[in-house]
C-alpha positions as CSV (number, residue, x, y, z in Angstrom):
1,X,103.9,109.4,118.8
2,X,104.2,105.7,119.4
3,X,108.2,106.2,120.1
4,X,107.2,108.7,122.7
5,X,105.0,106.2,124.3
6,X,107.8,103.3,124.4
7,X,110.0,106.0,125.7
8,X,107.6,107.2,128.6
9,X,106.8,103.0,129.4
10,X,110.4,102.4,129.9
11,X,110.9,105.4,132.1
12,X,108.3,104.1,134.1
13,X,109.4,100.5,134.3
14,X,113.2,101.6,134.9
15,X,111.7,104.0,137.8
16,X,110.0,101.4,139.6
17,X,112.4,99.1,139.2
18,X,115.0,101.8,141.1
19,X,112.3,102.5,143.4
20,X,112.1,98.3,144.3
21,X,115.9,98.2,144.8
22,X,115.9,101.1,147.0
23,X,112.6,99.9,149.3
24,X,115.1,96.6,149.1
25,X,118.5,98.2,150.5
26,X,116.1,100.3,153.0
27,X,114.7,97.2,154.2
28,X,117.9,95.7,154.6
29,X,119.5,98.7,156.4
30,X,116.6,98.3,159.0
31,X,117.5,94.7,159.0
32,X,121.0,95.0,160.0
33,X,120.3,97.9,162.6
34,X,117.1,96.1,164.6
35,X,118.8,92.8,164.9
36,X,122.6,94.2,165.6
37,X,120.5,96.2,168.8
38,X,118.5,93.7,169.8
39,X,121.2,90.5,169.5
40,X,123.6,93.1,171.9
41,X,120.7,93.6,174.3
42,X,120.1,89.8,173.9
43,X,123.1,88.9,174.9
44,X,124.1,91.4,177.8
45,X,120.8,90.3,179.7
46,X,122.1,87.2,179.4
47,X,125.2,88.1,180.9
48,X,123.3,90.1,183.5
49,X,121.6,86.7,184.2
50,X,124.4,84.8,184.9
51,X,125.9,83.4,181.9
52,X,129.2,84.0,180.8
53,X,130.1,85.8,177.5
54,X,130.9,82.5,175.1
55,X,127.4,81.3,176.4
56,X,125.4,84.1,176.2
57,X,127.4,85.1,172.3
58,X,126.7,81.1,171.2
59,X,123.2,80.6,172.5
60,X,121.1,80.3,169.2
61,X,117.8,82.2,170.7
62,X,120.4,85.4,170.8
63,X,119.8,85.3,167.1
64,X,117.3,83.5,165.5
65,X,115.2,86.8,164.2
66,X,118.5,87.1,162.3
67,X,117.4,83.6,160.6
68,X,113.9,84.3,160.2
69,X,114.1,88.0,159.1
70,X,116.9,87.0,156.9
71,X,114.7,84.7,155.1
72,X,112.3,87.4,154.3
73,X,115.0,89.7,153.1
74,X,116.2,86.7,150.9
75,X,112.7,86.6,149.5
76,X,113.3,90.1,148.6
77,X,116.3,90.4,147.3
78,X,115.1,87.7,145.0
79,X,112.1,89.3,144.0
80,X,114.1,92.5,143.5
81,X,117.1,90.9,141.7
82,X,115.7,87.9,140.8
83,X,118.1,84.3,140.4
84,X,120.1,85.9,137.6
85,X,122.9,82.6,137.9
86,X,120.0,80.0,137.3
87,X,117.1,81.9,135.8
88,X,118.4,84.3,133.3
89,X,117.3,85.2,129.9
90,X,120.3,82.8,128.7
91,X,119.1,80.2,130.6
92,X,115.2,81.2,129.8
93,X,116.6,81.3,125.7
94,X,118.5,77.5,126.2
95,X,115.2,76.1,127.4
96,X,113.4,77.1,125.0
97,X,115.6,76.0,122.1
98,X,115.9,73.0,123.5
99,X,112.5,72.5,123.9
100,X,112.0,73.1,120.2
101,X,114.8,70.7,119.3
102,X,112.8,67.8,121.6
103,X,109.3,68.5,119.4
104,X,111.3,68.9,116.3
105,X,112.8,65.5,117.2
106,X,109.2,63.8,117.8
107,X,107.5,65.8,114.6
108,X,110.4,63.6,112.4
């Protein structure tokens, strides 16, 4: 009975754990799409307007909702994937011996 239930709880944990990276690569596919349209319409108004293609391609405002979109799709992916090169279960498993070692030291 209680195998069952840890079988069931990890089905569910590993399902919504597919379901975050999915809403994650959806998100990002909406990401690309929006901003690739609106830097190209961005920049050929521009152009319309007078400027020529190197000024209207290099002018920062043409893609600043890249910058602050990106950031919340870094939050995401973090959140989704977490930091596994700093924060890991090594890492989490070296802090905490050395943790013990440092009270074991101050104990003696």
């Amino acid at each position: 009975m209680e195998n069952r239930f840890d079988k069931e709880q990890k089905y569910l944990l590993a399902k919504k754990k597919v379901e975050q990276i999915a809403k994650f690569y959806r998100h990002l596919s909406v990401y690309l799409v929006v901003n690739t349209i609106l830097s190209t319409l961005f920049i050929y108004n521009d152009i319309n307007s007078g400027d020529t293609f190197n000024e209207a391609f290099f002018n920062f405002g043409n893609f600043k909702i890249w910058f602050f979109w990106g950031i919340g799709v870094l939050v995401q992916a973090i959140g989704t994937f977490g930091l596994p090169f700093v924060f890991n279960k090594d890492w989490e498993e070296r802090k905490l011996k050395q943790y013990l070692e440092e009270e074991n030291r101050k104990i003696k």
